[in-house]
C-alpha positions in Angstrom: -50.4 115.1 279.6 -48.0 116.0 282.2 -46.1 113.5 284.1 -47.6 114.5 287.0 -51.3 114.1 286.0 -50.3 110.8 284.6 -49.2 109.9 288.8 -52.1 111.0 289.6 -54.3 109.2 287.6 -52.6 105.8 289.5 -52.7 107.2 292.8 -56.3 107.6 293.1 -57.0 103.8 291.8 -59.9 105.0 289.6 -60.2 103.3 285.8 -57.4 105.8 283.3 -58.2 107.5 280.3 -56.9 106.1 277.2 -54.4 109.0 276.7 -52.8 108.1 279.8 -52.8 104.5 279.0 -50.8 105.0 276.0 -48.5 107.6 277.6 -48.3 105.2 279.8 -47.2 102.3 277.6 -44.6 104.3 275.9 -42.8 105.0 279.2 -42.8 101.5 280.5 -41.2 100.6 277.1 -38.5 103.4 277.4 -37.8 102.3 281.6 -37.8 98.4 279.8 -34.9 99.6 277.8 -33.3 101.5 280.2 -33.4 98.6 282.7 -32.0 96.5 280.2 -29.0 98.6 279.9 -28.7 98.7 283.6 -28.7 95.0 283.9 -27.3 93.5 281.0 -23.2 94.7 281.2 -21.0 95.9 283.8 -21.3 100.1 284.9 -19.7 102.1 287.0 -21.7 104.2 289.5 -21.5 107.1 287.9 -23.2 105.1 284.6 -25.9 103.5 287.1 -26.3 107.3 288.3 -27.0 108.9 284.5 -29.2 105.6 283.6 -31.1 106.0 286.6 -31.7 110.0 286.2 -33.1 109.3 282.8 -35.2 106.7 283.7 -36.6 108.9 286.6 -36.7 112.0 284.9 -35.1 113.7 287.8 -31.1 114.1 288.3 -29.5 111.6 290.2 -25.6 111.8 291.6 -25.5 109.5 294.5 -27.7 106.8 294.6 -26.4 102.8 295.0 -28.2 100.2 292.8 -27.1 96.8 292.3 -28.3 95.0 289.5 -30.7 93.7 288.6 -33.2 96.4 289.1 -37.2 96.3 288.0 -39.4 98.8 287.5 -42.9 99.3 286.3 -42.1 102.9 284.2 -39.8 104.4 285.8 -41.0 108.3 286.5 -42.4 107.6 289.7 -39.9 106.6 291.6 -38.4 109.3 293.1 
């Protein structure tokens, strides 16, 4: 299932399939660990900027976050 579909599947509010579910789960455990990088020692921007592009999926170069930063998984963010 495509990143996309999985979006869409929350966007509409309706009750998810099980395959989206679990894709689901595994992303939220890879953002928790990426977030816990991000909050847990010191980075420079540049760092915050590759941490961030993984957990979103999507290249990042000049974005600003200050720790500590949440997020539910991650991919839908930008």
């Amino acid at each position: 299932m495509t990143e996309e579909k999985l979006n869409e599947y929350y966007s509409c509010g309706e009750i998810i399939p099980k395959e989206a579910h679990m894709q689901s789960h595994e992303q939220s455990i890879k953002a928790q660990k990426i977030t816990m990088e991000m909050n847990s020692c010191f980075h420079t921007p540049e760092e915050l900027n590759e941490l961030f592009s993984e957990l979103t999926g999507k290249k990042v170069t000049d974005i600003s976050i200050f720790p500590p930063f949440y997020t539910d998984y991650g991919k839908n963010i930008l």
